[in-house]
Kinemage of the C-alpha trace (Angstrom):
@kinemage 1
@onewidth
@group {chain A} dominant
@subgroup {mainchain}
@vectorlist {calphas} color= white
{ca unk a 1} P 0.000 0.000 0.000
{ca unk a 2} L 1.331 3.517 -1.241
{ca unk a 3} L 0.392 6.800 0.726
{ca unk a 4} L -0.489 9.907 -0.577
{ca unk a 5} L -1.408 13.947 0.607
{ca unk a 6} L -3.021 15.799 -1.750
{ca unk a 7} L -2.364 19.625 -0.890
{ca unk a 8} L -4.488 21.673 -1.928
{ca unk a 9} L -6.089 25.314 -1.268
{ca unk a 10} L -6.577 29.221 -2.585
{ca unk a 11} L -3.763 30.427 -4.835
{ca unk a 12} L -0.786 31.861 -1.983
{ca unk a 13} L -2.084 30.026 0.814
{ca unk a 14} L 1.581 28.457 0.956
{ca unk a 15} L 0.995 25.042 -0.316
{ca unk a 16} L 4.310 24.666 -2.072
{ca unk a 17} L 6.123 26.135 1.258
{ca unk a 18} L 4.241 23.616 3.082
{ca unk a 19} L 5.494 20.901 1.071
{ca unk a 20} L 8.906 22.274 1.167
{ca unk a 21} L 8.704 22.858 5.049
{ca unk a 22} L 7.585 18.877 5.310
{ca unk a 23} L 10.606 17.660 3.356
{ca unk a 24} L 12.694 19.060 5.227
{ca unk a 25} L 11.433 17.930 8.058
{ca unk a 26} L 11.126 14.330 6.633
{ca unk a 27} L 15.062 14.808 5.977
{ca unk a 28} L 15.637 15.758 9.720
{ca unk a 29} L 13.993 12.502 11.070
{ca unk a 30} L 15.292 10.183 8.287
{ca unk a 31} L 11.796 9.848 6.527
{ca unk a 32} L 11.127 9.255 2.908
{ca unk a 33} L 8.783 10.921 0.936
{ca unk a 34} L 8.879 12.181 -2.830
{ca unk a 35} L 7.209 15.834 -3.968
{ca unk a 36} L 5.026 15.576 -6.786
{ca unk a 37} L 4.594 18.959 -8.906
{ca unk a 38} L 0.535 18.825 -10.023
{ca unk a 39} L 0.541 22.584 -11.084
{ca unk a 40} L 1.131 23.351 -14.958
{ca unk a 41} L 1.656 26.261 -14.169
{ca unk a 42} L 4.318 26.526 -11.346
{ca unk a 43} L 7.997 27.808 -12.268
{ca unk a 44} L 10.360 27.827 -9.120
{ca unk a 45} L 10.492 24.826 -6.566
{ca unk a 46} L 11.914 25.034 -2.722
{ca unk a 47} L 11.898 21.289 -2.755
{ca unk a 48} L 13.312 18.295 -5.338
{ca unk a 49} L 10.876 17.250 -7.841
{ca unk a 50} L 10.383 13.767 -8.181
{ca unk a 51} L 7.436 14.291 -10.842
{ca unk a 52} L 6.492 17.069 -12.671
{ca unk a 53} L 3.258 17.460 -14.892
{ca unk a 54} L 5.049 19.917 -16.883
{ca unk a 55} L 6.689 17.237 -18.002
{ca unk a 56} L 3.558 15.959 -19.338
{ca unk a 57} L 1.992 19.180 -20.333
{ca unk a 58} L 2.575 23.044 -19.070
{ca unk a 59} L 0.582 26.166 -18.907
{ca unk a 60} L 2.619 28.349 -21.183
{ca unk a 61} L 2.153 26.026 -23.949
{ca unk a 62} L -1.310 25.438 -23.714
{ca unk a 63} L -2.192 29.159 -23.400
{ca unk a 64} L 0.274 29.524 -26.868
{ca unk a 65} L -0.542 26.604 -28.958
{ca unk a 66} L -4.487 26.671 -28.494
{ca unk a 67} L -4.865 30.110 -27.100
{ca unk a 68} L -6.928 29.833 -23.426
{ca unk a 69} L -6.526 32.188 -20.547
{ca unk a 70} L -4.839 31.203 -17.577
{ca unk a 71} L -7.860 29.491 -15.593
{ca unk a 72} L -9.150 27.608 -19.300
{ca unk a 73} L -5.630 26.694 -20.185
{ca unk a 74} L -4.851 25.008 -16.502
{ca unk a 75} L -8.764 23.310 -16.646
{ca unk a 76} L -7.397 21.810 -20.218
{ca unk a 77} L -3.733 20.627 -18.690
{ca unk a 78} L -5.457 18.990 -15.301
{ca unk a 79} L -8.087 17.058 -18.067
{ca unk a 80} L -5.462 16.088 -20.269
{ca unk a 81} L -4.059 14.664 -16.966
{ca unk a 82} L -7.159 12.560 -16.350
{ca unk a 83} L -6.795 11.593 -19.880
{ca unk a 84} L -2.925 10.341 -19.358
{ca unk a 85} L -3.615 8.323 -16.182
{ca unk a 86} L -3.720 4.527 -17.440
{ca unk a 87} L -0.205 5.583 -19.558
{ca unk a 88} L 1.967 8.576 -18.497
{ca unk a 89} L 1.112 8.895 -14.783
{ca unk a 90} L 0.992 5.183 -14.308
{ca unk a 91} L 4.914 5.028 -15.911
{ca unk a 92} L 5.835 7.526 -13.291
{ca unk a 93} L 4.353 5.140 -10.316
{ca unk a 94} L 6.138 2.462 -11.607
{ca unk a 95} L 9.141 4.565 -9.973
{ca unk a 96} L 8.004 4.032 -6.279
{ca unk a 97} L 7.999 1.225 -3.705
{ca unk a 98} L 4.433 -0.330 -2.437
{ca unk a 99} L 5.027 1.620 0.799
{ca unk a 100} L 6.292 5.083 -0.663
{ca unk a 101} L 4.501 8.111 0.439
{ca unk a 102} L 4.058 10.633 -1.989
{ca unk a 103} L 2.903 14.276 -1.935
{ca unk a 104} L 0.834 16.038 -4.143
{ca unk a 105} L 1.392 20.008 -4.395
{ca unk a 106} L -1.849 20.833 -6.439
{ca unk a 107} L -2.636 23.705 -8.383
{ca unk a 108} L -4.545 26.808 -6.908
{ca unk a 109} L -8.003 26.972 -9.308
{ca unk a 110} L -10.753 26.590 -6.450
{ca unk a 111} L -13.251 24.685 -9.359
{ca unk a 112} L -10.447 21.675 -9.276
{ca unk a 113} L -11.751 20.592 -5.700
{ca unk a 114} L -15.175 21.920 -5.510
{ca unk a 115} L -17.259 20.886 -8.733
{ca unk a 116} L -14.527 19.733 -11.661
{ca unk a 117} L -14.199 16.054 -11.049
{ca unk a 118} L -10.446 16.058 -12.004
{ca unk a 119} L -9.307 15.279 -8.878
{ca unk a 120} L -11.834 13.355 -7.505
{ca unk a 121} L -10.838 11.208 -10.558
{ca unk a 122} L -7.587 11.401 -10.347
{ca unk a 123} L -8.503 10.361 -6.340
{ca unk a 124} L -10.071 7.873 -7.687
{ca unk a 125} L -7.337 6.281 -9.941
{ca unk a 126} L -4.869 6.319 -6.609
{ca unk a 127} L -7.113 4.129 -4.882
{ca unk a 128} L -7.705 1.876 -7.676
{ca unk a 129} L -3.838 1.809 -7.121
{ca unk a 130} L -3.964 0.685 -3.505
{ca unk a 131} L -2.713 4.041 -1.994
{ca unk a 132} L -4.277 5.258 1.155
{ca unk a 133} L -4.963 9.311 0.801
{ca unk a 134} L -5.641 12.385 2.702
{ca unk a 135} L -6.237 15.794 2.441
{ca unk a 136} L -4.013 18.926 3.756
{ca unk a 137} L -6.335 22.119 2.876
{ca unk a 138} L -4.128 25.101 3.639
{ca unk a 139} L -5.788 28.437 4.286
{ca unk a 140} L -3.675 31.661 4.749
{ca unk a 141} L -4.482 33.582 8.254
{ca unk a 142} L -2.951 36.932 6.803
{ca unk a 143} L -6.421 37.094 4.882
{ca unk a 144} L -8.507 36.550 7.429
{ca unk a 145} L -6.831 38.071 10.647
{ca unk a 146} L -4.432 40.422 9.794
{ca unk a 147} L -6.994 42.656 8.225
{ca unk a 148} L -9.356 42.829 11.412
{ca unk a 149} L -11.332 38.973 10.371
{ca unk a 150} L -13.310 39.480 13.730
{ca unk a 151} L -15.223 42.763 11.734
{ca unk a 152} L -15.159 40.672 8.806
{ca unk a 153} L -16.685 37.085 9.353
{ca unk a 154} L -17.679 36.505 5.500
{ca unk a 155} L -14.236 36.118 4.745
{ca unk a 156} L -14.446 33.287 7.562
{ca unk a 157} L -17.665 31.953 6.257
{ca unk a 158} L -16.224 31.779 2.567
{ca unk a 159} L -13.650 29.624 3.621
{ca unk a 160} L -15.549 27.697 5.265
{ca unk a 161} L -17.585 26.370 2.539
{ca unk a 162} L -15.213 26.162 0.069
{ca unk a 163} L -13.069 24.080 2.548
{ca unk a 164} L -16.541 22.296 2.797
{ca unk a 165} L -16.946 21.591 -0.588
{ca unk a 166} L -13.840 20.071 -0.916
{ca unk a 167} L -14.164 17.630 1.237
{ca unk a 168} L -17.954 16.611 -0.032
{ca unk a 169} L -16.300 16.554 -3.411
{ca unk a 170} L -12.997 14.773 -2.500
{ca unk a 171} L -14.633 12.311 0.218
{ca unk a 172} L -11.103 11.942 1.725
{ca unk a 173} L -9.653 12.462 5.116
{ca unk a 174} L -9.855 15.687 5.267
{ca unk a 175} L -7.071 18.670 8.021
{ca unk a 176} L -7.597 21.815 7.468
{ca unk a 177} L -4.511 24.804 8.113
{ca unk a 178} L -4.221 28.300 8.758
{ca unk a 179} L -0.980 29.073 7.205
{ca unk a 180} L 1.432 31.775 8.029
{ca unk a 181} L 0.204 32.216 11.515
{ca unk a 182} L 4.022 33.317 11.912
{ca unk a 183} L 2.490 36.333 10.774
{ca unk a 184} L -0.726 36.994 12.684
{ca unk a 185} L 0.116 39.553 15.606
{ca unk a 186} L -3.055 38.402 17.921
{ca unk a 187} L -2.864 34.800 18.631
{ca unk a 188} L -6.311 35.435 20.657
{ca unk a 189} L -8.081 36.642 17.554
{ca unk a 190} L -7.526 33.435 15.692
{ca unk a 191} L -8.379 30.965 18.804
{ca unk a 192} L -11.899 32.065 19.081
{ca unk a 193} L -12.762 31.101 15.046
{ca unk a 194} L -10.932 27.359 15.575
{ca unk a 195} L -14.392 26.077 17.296
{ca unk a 196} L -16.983 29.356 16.697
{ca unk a 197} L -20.053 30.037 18.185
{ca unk a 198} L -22.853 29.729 16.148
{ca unk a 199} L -25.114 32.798 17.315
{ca unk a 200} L -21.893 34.742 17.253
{ca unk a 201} L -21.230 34.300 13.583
{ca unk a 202} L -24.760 34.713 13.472
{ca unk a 203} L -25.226 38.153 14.776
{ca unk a 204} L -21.819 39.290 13.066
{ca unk a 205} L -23.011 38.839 9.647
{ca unk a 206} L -26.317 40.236 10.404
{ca unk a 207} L -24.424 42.817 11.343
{ca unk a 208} L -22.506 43.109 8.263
{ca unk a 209} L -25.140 42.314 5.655
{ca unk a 210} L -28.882 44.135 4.520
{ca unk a 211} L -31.857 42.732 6.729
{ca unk a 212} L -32.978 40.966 3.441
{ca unk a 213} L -30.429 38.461 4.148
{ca unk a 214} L -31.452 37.152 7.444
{ca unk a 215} L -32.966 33.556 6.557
{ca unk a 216} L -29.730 33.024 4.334
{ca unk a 217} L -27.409 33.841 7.137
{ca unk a 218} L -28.952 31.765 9.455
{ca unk a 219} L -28.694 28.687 7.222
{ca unk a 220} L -25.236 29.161 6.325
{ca unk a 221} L -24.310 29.218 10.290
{ca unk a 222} L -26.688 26.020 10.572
{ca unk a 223} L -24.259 24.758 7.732
């Protein structure tokens, strides 16, 4: 049996640093475990590359040769990925051991882990190939706490749900991370949104939102 994160999250919520932070760490206490580049798009690495998509297909030459934007171009690499699994990607497993662990860093398009199947597919495949997964969904604190979160709890909500619809989509064991709390001045802020009071929330985005959306508040708390 293989093992396998997939990291995932908003575009600069630090999943590559993450990933770079853990092999390093992995190094210090003499563990194994191989990087896996899923984003067509990235250029610069803090950690070795073990497998690359670019090698497989990249951004830049799908936005050139066919002429998509960024977000269309990387939806087009990720499905050509699907596409590749029974060939290219299963070559590059052959590279592993049974009990390998492997890391995914994943691109930052929110659609690819809410509502695109790609990775549930490409989930999907890894199971078929007898690896055990979980999810690491980073989130970066500087957006929610640095600029005053407690006066702005939609930002909270927001993340919530997306987080949310991850792991409905993904169906995977599932940790979520605020990043760069190295960052956040008031610990205390922060402590009080890990396990939040309903009514709270509640009342704050009354607070912040038109009477008119009342009922939808309070079902998004309930949620």
């Amino acid at each position: 049996m293989g093992y396998a994160q997939l990291v995932i999250g908003p575009a600069g919520s630090g999943k590559s640093t993450y990933c770079s932070t853990l092999y390093d760490h992995c190094q210090t206490v003499g563990r194994t475990i191989h990087i896996v580049n899923l984003d067509p798009a990235a250029e610069h690495f803090n950690y070795p590359v073990d497998m690359d998509i670019r090698e497989l297909i990249s951004l830049d030459d799908v936005m050139e040769e066919i002429g998509l934007g960024p977000n269309g171009g990387l939806i087009y690499c990720m499905e050509h990925l699907e596409d590749s699994l029974d060939d290219w990607f299963d070559e590059q497993l052959e590279n592993y051991l049974d009990d390998d662990y492997i890391v995914f860093d994943c691109p930052s398009q929110i659609e690819l882990f809410t509502h695109v199947p790609v990775l549930r597919n490409f989930v999907e495949h890894l199971k078929c190939k007898n690896f055990n997964i979980c999810v690491v969904y980073l989130l970066d604190s500087q957006l929610f706490f640095i600029v005053h979160f407690v006066s702005d709890v939609t930002k909270y909500i927001s993340g919530c749900m997306a987080s949310l619809s991850a792991m409905i989509q993904l169906e995977l064991p599932h940790i979520n991370i605020l990043s760069k709390m190295d960052l956040v001045s008031n610990k205390k802020d922060v402590e009080e949104y890990l396990d939040p009071n309903a009514q709270v929330l509640l009342s704050q985005l009354n607070r912040e939102m038109a009477p008119r959306f009342g009922k939808w508040n309070k079902c998004l708390v309930e949620l």
